[in-house]
DRENTORKOL-3810 file (N, C-alpha, C; in nm, 4 decimals):
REM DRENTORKOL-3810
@n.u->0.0841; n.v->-0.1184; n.w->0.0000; ca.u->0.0000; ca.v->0.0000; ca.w->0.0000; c.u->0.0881; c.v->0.1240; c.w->0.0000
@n.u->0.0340; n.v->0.2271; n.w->-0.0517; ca.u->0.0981; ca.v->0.3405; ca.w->-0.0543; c.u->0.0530; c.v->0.4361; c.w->-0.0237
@n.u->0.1223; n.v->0.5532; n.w->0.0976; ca.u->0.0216; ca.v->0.6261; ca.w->0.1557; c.u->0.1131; c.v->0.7196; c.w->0.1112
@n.u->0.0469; n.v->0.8195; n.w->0.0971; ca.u->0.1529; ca.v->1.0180; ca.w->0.0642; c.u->0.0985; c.v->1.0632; c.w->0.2231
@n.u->0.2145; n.v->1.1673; n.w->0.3001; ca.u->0.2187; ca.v->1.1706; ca.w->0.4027; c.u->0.2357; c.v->1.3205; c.w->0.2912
@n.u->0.1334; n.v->1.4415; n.w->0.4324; ca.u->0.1144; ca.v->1.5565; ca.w->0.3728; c.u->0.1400; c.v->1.6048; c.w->0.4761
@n.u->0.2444; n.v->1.7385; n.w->0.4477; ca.u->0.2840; ca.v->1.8315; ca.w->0.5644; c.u->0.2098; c.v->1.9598; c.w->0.5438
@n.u->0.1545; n.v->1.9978; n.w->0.6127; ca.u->0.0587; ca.v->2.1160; ca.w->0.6340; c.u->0.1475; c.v->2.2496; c.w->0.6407
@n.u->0.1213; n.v->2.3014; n.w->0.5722; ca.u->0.1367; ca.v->2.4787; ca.w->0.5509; c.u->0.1386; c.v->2.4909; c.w->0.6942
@n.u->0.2604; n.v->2.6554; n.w->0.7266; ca.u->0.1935; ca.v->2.6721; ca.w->0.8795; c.u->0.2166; c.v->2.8842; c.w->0.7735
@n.u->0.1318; n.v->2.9611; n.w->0.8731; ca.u->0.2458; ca.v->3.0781; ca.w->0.8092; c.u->0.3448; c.v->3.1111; c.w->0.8428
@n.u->0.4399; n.v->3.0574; n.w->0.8434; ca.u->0.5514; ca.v->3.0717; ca.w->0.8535; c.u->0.6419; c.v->3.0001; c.w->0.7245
@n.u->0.5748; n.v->2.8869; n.w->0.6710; ca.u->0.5804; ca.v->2.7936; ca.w->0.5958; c.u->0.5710; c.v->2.8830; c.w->0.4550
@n.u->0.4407; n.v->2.9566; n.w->0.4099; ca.u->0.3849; ca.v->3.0232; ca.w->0.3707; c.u->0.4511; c.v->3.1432; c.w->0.3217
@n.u->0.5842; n.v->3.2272; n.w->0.4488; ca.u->0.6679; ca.v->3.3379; ca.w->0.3973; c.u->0.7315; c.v->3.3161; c.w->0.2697
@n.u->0.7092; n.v->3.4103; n.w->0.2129; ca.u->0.8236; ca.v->3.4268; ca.w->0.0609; c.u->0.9164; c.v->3.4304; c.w->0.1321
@n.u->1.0310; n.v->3.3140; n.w->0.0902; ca.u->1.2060; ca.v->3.3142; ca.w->0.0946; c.u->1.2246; c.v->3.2475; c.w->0.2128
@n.u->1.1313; n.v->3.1526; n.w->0.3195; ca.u->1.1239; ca.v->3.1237; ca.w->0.4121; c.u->1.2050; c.v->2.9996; c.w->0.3704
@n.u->1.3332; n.v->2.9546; n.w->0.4488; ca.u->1.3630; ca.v->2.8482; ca.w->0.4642; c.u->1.3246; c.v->2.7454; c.w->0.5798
@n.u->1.3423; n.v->2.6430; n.w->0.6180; ca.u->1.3209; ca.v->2.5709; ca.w->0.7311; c.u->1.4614; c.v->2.5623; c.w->0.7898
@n.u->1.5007; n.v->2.5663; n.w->0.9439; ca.u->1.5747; ca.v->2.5785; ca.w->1.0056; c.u->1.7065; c.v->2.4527; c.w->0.9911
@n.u->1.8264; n.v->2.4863; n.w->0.9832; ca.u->1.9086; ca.v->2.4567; ca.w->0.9449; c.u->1.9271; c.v->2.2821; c.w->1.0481
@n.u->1.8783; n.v->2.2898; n.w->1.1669; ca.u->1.8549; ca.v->2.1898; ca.w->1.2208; c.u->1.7534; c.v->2.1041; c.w->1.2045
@n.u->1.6508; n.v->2.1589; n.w->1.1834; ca.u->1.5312; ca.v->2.0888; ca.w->1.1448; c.u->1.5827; c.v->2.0088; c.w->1.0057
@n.u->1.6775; n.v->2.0664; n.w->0.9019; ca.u->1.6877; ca.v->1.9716; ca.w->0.8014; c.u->1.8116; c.v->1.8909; c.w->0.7921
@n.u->1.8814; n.v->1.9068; n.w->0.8724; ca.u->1.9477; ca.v->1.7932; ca.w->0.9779; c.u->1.8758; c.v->1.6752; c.w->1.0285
@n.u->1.7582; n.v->1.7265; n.w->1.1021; ca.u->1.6694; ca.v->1.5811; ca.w->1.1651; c.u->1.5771; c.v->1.5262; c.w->1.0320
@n.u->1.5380; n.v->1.5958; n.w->0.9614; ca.u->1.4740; ca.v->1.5512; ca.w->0.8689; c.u->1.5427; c.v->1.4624; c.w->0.7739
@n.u->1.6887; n.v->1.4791; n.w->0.7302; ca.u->1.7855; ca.v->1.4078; ca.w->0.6700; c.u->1.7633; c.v->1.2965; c.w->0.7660
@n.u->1.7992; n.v->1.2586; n.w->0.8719; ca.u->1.8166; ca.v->1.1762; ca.w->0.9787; c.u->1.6982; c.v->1.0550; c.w->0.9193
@n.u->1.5889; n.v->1.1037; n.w->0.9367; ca.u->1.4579; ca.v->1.0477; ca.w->0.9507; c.u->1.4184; c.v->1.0234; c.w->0.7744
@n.u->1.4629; n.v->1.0701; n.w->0.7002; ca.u->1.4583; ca.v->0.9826; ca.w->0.5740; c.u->1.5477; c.v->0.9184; c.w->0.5181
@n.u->1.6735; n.v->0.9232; n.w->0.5501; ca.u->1.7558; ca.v->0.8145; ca.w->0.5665; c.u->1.7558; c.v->0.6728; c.w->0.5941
@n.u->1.6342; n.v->0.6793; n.w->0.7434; ca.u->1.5952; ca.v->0.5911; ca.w->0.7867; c.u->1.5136; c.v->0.5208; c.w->0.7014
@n.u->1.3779; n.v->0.6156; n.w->0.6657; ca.u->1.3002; ca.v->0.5591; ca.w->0.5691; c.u->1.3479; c.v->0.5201; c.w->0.4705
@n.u->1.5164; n.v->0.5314; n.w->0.4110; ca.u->1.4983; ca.v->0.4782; ca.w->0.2424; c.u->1.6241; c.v->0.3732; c.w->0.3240
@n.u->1.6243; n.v->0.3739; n.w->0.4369; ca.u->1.7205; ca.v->0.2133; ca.w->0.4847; c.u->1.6324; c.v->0.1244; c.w->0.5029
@n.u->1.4875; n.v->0.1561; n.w->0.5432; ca.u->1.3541; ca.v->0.0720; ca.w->0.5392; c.u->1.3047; c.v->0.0238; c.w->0.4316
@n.u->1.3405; n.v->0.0907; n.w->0.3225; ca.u->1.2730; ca.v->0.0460; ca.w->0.2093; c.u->1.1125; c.v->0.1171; c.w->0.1584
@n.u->1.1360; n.v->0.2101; n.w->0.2741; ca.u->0.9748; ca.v->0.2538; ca.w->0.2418; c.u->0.9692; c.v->0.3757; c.w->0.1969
@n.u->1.0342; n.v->0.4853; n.w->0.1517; ca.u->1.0489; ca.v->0.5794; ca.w->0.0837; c.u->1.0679; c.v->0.5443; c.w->-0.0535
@n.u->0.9324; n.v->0.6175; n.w->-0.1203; ca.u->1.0004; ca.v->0.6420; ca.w->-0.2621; c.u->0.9363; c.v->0.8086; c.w->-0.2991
@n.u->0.9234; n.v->0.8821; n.w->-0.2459; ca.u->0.9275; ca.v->0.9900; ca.w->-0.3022; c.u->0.9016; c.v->1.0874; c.w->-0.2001
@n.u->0.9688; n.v->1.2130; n.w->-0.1915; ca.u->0.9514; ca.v->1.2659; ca.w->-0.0876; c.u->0.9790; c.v->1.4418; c.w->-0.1551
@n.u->0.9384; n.v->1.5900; n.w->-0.1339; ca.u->0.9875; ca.v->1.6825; ca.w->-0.1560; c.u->0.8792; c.v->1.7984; c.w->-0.0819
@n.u->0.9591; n.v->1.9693; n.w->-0.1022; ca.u->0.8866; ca.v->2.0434; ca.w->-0.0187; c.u->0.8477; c.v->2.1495; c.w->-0.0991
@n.u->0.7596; n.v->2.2213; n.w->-0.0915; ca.u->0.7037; ca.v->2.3416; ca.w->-0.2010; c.u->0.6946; c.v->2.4731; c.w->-0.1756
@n.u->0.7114; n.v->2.5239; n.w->-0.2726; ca.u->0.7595; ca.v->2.7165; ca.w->-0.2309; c.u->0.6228; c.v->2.6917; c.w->-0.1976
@n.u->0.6186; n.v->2.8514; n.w->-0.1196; ca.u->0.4886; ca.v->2.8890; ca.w->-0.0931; c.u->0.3812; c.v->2.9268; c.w->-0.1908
@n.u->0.2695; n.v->2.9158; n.w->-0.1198; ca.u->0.1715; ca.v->2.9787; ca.w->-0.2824; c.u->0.1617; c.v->3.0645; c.w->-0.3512
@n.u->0.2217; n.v->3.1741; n.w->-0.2684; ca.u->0.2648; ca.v->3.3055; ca.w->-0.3285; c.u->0.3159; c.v->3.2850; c.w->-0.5037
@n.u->0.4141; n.v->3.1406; n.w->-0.5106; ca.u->0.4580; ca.v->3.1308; ca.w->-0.6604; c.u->0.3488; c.v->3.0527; c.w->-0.7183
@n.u->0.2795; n.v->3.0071; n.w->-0.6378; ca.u->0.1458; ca.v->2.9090; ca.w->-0.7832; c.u->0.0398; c.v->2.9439; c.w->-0.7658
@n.u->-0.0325; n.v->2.9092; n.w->-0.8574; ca.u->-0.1656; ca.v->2.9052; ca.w->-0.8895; c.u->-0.2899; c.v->2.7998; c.w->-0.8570
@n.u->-0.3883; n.v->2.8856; n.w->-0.8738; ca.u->-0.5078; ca.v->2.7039; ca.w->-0.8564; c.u->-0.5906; c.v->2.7728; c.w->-1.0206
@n.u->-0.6508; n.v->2.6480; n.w->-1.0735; ca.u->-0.7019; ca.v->2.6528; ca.w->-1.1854; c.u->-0.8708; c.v->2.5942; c.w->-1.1641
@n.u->-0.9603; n.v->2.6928; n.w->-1.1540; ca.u->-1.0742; ca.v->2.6512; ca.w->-1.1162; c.u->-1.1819; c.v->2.6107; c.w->-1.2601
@n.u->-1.2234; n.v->2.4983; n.w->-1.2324; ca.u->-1.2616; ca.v->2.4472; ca.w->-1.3118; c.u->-1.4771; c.v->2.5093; c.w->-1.3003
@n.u->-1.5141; n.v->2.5380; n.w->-1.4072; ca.u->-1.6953; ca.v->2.5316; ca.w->-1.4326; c.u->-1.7715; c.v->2.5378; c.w->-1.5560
@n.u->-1.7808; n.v->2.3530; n.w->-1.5350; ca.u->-1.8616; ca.v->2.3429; ca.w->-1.6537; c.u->-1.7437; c.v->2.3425; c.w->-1.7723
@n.u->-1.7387; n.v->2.4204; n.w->-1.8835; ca.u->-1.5908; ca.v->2.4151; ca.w->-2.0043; c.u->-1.5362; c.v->2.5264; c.w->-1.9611
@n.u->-1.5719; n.v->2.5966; n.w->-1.8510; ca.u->-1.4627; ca.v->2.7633; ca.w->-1.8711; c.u->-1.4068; c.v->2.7093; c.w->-1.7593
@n.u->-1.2555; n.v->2.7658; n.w->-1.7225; ca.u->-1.1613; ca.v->2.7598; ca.w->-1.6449; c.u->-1.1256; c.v->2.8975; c.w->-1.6330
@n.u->-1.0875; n.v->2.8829; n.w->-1.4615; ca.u->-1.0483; ca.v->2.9978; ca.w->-1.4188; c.u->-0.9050; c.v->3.0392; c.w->-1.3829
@n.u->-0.8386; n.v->3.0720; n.w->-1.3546; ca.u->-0.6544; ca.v->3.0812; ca.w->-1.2984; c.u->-0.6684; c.v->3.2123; c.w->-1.2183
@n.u->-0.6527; n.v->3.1513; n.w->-1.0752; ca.u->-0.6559; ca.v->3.2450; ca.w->-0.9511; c.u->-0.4950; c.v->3.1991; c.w->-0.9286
@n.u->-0.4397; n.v->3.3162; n.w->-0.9249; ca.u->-0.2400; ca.v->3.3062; ca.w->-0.8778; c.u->-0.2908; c.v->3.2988; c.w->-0.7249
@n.u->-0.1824; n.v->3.2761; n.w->-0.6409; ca.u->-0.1298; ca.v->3.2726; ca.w->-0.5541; c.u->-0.1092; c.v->3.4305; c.w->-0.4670
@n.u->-0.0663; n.v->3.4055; n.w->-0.3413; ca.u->-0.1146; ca.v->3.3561; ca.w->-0.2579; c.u->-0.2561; c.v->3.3213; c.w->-0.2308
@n.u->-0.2371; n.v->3.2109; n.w->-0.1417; ca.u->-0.3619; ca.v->3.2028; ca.w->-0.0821; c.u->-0.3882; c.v->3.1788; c.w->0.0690
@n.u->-0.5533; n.v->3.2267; n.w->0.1157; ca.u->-0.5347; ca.v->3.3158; ca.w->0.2132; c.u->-0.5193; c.v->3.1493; c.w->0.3397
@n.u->-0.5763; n.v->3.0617; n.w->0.3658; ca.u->-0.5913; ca.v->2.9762; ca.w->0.4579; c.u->-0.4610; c.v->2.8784; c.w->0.4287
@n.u->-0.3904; n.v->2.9207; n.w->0.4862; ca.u->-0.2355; ca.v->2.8124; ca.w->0.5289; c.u->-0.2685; c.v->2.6772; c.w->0.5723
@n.u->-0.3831; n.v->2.6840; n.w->0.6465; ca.u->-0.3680; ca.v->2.5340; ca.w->0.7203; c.u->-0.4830; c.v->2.4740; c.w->0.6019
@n.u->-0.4847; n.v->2.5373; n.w->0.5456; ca.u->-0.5407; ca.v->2.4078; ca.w->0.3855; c.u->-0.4361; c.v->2.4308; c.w->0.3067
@n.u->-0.3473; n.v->2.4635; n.w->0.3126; ca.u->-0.2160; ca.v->2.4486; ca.w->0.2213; c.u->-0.1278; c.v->2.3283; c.w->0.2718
@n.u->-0.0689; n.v->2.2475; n.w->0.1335; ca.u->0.0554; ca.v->2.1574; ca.w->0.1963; c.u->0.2079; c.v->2.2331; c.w->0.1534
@n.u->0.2801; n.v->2.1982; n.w->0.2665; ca.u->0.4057; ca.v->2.2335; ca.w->0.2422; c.u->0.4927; c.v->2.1338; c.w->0.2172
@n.u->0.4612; n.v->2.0125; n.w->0.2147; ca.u->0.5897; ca.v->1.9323; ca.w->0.1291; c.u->0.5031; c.v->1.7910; c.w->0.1609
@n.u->0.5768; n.v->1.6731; n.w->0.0848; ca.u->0.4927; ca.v->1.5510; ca.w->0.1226; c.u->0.6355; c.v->1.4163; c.w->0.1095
@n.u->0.5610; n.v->1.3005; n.w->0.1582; ca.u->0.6470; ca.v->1.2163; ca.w->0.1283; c.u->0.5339; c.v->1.1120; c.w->0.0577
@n.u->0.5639; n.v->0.9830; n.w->-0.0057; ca.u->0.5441; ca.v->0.8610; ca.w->-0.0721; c.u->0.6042; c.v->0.7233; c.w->0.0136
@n.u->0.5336; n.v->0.6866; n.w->0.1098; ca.u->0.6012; ca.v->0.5830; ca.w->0.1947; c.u->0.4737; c.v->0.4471; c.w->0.1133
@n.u->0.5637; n.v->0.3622; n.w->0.1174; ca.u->0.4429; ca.v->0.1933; ca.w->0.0259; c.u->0.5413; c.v->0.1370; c.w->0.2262
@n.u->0.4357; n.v->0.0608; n.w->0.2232; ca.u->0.4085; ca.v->0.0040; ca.w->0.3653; c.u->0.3225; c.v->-0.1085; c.w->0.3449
@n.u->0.2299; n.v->-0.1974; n.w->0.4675; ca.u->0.1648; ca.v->-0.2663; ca.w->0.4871; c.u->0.0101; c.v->-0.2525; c.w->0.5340
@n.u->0.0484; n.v->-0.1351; n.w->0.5853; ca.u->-0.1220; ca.v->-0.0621; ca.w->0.6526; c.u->-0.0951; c.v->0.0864; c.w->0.6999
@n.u->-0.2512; n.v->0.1492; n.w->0.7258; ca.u->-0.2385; ca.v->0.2489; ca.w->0.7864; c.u->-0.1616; c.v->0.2962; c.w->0.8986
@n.u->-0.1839; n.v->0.1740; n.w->0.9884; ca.u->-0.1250; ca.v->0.1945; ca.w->1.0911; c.u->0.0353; c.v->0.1412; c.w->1.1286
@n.u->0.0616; n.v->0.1025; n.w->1.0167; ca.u->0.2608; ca.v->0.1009; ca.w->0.9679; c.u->0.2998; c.v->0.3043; c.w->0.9533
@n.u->0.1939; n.v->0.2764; n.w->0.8673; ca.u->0.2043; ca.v->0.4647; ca.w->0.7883; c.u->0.2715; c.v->0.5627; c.w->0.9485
@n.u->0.1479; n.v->0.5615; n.w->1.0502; ca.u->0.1512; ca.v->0.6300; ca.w->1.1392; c.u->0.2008; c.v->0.6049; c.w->1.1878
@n.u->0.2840; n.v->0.5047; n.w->1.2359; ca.u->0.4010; ca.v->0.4651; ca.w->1.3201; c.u->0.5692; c.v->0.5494; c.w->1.2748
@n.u->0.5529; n.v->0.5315; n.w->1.1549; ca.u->0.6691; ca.v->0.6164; ca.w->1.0642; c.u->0.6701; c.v->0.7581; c.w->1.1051
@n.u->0.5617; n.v->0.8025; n.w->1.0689; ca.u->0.5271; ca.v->0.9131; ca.w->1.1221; c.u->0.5459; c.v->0.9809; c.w->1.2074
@n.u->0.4885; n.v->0.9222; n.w->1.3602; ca.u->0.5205; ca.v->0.9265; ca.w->1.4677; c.u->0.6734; c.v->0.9573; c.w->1.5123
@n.u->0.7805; n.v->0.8876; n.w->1.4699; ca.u->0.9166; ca.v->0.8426; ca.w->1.4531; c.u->0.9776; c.v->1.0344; c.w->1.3945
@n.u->0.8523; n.v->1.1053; n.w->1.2841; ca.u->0.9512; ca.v->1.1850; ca.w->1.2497; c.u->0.9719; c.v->1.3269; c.w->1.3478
@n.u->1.0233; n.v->1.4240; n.w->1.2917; ca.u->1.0868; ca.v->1.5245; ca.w->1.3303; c.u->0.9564; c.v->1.6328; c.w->1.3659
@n.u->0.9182; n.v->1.6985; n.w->1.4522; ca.u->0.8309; ca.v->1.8150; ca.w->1.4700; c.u->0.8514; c.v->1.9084; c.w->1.3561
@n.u->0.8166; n.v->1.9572; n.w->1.2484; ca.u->0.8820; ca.v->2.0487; ca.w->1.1454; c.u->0.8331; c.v->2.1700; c.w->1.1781
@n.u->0.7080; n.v->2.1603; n.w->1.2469; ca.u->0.6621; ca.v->2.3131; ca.w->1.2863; c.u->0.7369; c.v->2.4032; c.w->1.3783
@n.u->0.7341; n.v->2.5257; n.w->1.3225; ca.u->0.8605; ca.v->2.6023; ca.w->1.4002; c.u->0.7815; c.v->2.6738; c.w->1.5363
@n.u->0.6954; n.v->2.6754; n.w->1.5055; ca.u->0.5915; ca.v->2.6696; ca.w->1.6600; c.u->0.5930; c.v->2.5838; c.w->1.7309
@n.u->0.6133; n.v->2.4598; n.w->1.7212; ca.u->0.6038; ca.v->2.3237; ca.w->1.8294; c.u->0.4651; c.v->2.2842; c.w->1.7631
@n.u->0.3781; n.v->2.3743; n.w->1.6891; ca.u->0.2173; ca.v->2.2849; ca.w->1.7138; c.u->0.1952; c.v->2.2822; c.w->1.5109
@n.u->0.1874; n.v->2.1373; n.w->1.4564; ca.u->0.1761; ca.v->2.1208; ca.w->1.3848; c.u->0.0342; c.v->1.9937; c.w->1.3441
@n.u->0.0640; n.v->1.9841; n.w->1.2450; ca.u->-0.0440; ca.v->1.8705; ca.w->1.1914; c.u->0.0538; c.v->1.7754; c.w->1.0615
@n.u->0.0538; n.v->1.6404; n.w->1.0451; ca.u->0.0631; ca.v->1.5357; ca.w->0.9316; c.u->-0.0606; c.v->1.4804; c.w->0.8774
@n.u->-0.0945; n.v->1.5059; n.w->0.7705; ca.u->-0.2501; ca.v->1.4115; ca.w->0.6748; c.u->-0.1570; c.v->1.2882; c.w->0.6715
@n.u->-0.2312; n.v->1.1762; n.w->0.6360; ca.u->-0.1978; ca.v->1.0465; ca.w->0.5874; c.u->-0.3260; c.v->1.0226; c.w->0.5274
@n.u->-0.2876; n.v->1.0246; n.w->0.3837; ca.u->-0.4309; ca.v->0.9369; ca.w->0.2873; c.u->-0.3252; c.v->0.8409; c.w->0.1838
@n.u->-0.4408; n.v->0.7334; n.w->0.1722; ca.u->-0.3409; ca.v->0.6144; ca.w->0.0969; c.u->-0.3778; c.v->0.6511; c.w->-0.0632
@n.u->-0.3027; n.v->0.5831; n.w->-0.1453; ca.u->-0.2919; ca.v->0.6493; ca.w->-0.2965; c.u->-0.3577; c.v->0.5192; c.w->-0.3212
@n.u->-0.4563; n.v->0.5260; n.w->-0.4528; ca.u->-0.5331; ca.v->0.4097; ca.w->-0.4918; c.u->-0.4271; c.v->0.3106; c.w->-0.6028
@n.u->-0.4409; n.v->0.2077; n.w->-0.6058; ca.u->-0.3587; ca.v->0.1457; ca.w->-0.6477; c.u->-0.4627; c.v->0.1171; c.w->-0.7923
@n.u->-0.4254; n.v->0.0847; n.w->-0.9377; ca.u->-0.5340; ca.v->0.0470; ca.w->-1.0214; c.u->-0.6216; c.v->-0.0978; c.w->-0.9934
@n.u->-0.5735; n.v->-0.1800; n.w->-0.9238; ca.u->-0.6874; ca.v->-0.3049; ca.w->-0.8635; c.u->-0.7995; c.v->-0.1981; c.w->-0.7795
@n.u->-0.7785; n.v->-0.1049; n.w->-0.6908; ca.u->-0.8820; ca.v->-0.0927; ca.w->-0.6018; c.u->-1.0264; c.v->-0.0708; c.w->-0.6954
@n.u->-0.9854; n.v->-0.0310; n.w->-0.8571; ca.u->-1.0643; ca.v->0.0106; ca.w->-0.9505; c.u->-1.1583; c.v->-0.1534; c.w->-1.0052
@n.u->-1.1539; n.v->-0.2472; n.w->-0.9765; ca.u->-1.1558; ca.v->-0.3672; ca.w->-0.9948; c.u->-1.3281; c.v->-0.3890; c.w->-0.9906
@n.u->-1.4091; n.v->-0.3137; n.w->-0.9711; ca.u->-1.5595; ca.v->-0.2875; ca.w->-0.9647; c.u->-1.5756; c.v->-0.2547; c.w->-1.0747
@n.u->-1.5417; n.v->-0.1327; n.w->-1.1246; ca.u->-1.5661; ca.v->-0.1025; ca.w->-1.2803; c.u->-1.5436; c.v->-0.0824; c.w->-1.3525
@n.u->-1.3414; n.v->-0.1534; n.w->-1.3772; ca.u->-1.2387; ca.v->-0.1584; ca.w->-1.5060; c.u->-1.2763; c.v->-0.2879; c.w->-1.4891
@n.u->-1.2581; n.v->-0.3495; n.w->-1.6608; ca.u->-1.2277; ca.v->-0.4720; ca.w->-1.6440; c.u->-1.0642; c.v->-0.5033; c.w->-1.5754
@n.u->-1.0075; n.v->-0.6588; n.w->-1.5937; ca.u->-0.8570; ca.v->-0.6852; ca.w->-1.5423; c.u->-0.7825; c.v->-0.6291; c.w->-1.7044
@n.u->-0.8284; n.v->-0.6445; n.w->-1.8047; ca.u->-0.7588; ca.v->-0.5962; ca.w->-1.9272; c.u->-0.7531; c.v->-0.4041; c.w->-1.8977
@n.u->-0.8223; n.v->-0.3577; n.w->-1.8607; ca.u->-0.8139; ca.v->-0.1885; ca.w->-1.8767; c.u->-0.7501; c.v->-0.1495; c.w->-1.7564
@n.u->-0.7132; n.v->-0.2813; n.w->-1.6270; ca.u->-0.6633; ca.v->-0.2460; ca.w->-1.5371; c.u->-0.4823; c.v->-0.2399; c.w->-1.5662
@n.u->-0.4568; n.v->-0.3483; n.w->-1.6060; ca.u->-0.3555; ca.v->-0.4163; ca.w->-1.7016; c.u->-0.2811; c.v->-0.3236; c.w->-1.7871
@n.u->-0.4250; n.v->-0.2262; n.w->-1.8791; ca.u->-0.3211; ca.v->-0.1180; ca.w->-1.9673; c.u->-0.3329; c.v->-0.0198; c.w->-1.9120
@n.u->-0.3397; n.v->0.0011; n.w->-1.7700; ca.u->-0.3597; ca.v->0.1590; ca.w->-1.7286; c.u->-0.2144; c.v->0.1329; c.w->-1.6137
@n.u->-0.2047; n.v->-0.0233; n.w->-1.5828; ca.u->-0.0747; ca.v->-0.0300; ca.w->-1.4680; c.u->0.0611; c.v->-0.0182; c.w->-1.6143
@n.u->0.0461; n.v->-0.0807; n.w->-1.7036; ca.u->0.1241; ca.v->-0.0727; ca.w->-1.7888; c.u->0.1735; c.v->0.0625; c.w->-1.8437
@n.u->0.0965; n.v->0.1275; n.w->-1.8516; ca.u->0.1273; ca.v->0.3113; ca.w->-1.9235; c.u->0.1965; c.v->0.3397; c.w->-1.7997
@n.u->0.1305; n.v->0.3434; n.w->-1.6605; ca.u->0.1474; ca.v->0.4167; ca.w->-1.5574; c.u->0.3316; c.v->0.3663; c.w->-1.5924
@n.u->0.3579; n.v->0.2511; n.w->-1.5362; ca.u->0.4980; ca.v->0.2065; ca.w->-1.5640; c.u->0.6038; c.v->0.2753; c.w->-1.6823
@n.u->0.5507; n.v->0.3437; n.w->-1.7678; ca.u->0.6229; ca.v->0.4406; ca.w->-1.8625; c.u->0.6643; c.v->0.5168; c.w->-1.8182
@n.u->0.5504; n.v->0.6097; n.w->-1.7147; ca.u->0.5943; ca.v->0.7537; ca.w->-1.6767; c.u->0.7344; c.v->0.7027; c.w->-1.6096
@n.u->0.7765; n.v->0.8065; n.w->-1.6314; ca.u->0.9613; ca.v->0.8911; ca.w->-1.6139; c.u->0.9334; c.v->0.8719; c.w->-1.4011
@n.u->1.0436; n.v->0.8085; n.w->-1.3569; ca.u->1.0711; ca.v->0.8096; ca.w->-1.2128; c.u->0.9582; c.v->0.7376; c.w->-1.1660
@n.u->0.8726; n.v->0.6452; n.w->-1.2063; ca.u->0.7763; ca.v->0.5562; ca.w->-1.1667; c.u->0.7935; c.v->0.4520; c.w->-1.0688
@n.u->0.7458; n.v->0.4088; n.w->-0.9604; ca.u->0.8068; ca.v->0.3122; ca.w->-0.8928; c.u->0.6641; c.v->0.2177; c.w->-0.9083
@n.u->0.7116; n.v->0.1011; n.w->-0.9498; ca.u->0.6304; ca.v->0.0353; ca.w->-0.9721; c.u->0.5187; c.v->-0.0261; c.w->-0.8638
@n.u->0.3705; n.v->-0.0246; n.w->-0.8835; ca.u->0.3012; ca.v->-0.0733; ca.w->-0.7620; c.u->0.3492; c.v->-0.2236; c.w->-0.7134
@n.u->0.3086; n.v->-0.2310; n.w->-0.5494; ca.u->0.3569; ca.v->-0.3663; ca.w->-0.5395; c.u->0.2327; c.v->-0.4084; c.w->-0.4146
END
């Protein structure tokens, strides 16, 4: 199973040019190290603030493009990881294990699991499941489901 572990915006997170503390990415090195000596890391990175992107609102055929910033931080993510595990509660144990990143002390981690193409197995056939795991396997830096 594969869960993406989502780090929550804080504002501070949020500042234009804001780095994270030179220790904090010390422990964070520490703690994914671990994870890719586990075997359970495969993708992990952190994102400027929204200030540089956009959201693209979709209605009906017209689309909209609202830039950045945006105003609620704690619905923003600031970086994520890709841990494949055994269960939810493997996920949160990892978790648990990592580094406080909030520079306040008071933070939040999401954990939602990524659908694998079987969970689709209700209303692909095994042939459309087959050529959709197969393409997926093309894309560039793909780690294959397992």
């Amino acid at each position: 199973m594969r869960f993406m572990i989502i780090g929550k915006a804080t504002p501070e997170t949020e500042k234009e040019g804001a780095l994270p503390d030179p220790q904090l990415l010390l422990e964070m090195g520490k703690y994914n190290e671990e994870l890719m000596k586990a075997g359970v890391l495969l993708s992990l990175d952190g994102l400027h603030p929204s200030s540089k992107g956009a959201r693209v609102k979709f209605s009906g055929k017209s689309r909209t493009v609202i830039d950045g910033p945006f105003t609620e931080a704690k619905e923003l993510i600031a970086g994520f990881q890709i841990l494949q595990v055994n269960s939810l509660e493997e996920a949160i144990e990892w978790v648990k294990r990592g580094p406080n990143c909030s520079p306040t002390g008071e933070g939040e981690v999401e954990i939602r699991q990524i659908f694998e193409m079987e969970d689709f197995a209700p209303v692909l056939s095994e042939e459309q499941i087959q050529h959709k795991v197969s393409k997926r396997a093309e894309l560039p830096n793909q780690t294959a489901n397992k």
